[in-house]
Short mmCIF file of the C-alpha atoms (twelve columns), coordinates in Angstrom:
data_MODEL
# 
_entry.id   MODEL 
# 
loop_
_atom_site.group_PDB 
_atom_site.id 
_atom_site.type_symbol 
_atom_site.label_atom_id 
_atom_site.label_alt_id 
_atom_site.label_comp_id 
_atom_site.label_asym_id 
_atom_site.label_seq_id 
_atom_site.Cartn_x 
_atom_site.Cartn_y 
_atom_site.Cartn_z 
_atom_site.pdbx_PDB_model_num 
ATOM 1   C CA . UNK A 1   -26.167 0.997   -22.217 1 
ATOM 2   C CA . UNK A 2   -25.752 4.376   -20.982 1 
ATOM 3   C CA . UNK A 3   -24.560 5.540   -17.744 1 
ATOM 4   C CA . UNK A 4   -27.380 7.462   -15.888 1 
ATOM 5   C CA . UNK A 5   -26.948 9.356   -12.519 1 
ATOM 6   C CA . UNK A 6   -29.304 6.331   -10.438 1 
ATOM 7   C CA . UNK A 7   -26.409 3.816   -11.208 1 
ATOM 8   C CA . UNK A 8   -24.194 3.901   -8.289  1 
ATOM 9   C CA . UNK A 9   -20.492 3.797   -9.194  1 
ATOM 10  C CA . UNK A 10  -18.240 1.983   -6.605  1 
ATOM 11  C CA . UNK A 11  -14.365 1.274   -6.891  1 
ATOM 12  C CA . UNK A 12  -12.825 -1.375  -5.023  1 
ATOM 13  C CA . UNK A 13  -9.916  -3.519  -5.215  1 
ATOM 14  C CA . UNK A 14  -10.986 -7.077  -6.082  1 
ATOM 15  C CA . UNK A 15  -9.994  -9.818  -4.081  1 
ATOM 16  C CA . UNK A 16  -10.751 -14.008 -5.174  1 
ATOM 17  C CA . UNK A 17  -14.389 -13.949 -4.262  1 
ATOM 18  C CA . UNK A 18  -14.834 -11.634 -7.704  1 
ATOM 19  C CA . UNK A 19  -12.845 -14.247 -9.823  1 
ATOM 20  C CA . UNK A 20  -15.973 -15.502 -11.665 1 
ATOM 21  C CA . UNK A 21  -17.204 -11.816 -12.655 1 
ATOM 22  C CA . UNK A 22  -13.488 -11.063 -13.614 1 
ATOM 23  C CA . UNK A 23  -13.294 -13.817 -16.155 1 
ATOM 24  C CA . UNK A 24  -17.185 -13.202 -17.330 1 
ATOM 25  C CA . UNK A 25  -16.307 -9.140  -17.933 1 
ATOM 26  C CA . UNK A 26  -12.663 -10.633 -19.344 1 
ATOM 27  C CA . UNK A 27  -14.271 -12.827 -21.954 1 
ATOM 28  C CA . UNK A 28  -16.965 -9.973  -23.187 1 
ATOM 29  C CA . UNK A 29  -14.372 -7.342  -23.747 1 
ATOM 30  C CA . UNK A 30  -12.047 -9.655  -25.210 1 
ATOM 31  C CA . UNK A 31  -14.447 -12.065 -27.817 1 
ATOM 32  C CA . UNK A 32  -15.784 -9.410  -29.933 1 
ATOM 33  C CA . UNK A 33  -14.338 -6.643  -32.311 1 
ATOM 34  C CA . UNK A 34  -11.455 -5.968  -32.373 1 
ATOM 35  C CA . UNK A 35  -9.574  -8.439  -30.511 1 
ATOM 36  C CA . UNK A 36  -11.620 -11.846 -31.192 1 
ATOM 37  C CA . UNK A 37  -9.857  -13.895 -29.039 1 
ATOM 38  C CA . UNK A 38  -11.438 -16.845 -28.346 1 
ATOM 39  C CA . UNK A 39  -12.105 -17.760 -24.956 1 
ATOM 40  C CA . UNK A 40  -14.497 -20.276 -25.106 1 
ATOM 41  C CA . UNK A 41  -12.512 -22.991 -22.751 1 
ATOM 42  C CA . UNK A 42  -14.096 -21.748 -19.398 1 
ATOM 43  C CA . UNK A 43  -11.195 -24.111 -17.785 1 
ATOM 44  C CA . UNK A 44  -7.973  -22.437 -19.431 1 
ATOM 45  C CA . UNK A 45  -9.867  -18.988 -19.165 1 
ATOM 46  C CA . UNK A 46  -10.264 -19.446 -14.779 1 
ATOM 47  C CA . UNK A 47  -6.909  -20.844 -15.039 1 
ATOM 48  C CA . UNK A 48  -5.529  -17.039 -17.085 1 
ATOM 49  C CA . UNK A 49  -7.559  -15.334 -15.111 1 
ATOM 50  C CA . UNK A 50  -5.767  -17.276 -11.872 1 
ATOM 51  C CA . UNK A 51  -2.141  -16.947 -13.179 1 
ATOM 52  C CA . UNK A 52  -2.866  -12.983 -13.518 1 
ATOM 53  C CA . UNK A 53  -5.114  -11.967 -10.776 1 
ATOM 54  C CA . UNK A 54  -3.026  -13.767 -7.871  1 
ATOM 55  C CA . UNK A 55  0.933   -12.907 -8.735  1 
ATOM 56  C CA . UNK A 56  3.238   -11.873 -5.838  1 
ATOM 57  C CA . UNK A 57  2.064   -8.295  -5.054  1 
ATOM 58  C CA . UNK A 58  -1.035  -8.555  -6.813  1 
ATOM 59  C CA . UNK A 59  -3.096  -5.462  -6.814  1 
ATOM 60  C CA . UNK A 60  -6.257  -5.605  -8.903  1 
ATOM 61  C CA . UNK A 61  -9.253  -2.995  -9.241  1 
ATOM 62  C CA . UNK A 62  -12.404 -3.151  -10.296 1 
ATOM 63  C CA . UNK A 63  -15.392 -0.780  -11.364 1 
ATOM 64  C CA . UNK A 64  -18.979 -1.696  -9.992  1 
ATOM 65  C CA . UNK A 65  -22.092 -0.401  -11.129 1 
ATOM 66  C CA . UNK A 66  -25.104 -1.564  -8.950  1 
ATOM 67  C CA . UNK A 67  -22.768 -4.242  -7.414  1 
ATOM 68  C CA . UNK A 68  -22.019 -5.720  -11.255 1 
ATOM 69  C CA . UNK A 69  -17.969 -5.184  -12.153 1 
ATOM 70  C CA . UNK A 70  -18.209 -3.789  -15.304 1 
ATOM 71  C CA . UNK A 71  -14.499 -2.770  -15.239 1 
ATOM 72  C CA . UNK A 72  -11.263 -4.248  -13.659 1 
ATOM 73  C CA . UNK A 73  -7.492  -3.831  -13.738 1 
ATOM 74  C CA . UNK A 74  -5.643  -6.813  -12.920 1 
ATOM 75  C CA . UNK A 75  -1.747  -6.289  -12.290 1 
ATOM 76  C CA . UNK A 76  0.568   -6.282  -9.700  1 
ATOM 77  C CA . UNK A 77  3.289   -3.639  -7.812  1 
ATOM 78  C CA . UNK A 78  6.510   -4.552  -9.587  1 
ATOM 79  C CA . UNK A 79  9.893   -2.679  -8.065  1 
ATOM 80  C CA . UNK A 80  11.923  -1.381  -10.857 1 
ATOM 81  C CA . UNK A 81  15.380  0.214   -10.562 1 
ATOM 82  C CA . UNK A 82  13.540  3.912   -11.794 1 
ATOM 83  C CA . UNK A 83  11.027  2.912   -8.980  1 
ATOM 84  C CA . UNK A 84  7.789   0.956   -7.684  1 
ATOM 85  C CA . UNK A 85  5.101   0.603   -9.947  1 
ATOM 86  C CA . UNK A 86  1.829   -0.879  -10.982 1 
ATOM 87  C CA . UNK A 87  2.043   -3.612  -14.006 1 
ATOM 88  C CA . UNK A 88  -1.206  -4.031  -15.443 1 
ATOM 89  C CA . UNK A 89  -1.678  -7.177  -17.254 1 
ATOM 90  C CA . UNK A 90  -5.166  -6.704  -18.179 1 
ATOM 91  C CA . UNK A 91  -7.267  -4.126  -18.479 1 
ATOM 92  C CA . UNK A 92  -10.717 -3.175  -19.430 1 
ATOM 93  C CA . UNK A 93  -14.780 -1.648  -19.570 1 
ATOM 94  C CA . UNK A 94  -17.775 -3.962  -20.663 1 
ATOM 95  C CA . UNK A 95  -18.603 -3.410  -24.319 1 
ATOM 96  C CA . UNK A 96  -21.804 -1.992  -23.048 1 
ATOM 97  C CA . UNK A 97  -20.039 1.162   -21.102 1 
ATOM 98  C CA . UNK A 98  -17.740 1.596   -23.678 1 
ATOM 99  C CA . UNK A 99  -17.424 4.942   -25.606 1 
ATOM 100 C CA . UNK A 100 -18.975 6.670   -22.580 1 
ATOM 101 C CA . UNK A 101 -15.885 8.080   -20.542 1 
ATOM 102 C CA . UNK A 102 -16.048 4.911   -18.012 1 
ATOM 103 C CA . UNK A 103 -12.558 3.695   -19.260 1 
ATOM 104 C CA . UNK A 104 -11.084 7.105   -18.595 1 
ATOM 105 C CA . UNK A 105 -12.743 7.550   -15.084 1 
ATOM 106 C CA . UNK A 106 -11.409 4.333   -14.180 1 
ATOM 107 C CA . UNK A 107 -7.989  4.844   -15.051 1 
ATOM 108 C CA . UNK A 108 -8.343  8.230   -13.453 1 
ATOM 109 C CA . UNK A 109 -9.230  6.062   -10.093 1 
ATOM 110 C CA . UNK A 110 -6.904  4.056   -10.761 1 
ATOM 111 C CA . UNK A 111 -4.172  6.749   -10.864 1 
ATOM 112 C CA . UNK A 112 -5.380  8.216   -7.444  1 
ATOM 113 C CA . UNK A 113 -5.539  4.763   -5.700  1 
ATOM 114 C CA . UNK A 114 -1.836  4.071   -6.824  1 
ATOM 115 C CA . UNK A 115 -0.043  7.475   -6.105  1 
ATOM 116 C CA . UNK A 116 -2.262  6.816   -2.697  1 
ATOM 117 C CA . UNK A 117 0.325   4.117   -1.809  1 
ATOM 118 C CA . UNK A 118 3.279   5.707   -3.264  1 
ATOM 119 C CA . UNK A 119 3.685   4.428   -6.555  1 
ATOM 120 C CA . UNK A 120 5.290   6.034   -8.925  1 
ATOM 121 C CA . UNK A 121 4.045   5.166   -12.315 1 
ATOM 122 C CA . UNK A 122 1.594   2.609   -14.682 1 
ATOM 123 C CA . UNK A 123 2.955   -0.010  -17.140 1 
ATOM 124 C CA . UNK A 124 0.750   -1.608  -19.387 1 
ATOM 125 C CA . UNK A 125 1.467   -3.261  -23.120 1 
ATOM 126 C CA . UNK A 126 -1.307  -3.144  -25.974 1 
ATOM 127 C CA . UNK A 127 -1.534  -3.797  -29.443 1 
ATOM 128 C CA . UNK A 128 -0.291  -0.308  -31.213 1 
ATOM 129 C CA . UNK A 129 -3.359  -1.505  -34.398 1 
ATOM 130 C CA . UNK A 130 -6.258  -1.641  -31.980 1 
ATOM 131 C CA . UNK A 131 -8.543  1.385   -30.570 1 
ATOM 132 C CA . UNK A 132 -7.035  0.884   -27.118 1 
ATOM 133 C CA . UNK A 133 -3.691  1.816   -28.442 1 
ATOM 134 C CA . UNK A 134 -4.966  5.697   -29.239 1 
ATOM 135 C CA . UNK A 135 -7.530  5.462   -25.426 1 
ATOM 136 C CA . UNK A 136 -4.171  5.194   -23.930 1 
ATOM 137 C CA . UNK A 137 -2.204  7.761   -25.368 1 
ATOM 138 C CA . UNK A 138 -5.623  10.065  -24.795 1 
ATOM 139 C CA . UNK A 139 -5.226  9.638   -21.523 1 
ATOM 140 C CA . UNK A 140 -1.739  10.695  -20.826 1 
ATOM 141 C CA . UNK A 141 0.264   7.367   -21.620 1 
ATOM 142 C CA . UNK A 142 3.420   7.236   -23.896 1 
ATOM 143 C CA . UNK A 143 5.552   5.036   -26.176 1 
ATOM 144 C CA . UNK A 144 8.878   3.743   -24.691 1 
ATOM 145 C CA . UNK A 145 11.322  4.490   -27.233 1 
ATOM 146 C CA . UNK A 146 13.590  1.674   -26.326 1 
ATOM 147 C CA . UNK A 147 10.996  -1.045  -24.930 1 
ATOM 148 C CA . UNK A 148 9.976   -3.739  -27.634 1 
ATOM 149 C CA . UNK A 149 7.736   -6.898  -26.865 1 
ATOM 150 C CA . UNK A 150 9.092   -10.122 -28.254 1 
ATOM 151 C CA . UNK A 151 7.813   -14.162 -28.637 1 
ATOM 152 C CA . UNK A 152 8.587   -16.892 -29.716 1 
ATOM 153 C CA . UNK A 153 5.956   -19.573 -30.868 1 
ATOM 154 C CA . UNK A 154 7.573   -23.140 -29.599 1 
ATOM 155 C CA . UNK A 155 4.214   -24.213 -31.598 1 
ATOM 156 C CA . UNK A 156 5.434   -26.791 -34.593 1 
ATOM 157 C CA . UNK A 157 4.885   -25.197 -37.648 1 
ATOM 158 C CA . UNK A 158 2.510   -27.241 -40.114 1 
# 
């Protein structure tokens, strides 16, 4: 679907009454190519969507279109020795907007709404093999030399 001038665009930040729409939009951008994940337990899927959206200093946007969220950022201010930031745990546009500039407006918005309140930078983590990997770096993000994700599964091995 293609953005046309009669859709009103409105950014907010989201508060708990927008937790339904937040996990809807989360499990569209997330199910399909090129992620697959599969979030098809509506129950552990409310309860991610709880654990991320209400952290201490939680600060989460969203993009409407005609009152629908069809984009959100949900993170939190984190103070760092370098300075105050915003952590975004999840990010991201409704397949249907994608490919149209949305993401990139709403990072834009994003940007303004943080330096707004004094914050000094974005952190976010992605997979470096997926399309949102190169979306970032388009729009101004950068590698941390020294900064490298690690996990360990505590899942028995079969």
């Amino acid at each position: 679907m293609d953005l046309n001038e009669k859709e009103q665009l409105l950014f907010i930040e989201l508060d708990d009454s927008y937790l339904p729409q937040m996990a809807e939009l989360f499990r569209d951008a997330f199910s399909g190519e090129p992620w697959n994940d599969n979030w098809s337990d509506t129950e552990q899927l409310m309860e991610y969507m709880k654990d991320i959206s209400k952290a201490y200093s939680q600060l989460n946007y969203g993009l409407l279109i005609d009152g629908r969220l069809v984009g959100m950022s949900v993170g939190k201010i984190k103070h760092w020795w370098e300075g105050t930031e915003y952590a975004i745990d999840e990010i991201c546009v409704s397949p249907e907007y994608q490919g149209q500039g949305l993401g990139s407006k709403f990072l834009s918005l994003i940007e303004s709404a943080i330096r707004e309140k004094g914050l000094g930078g974005i952190f976010l983590q992605t997979d470096n093999d997926k399309p949102a990997y190169r979306f970032y770096h388009k729009n101004g993000f950068r590698d941390l030399a020294s900064h490298m994700s690690l996990y360990k599964s505590l899942k028995s091995i079969k």
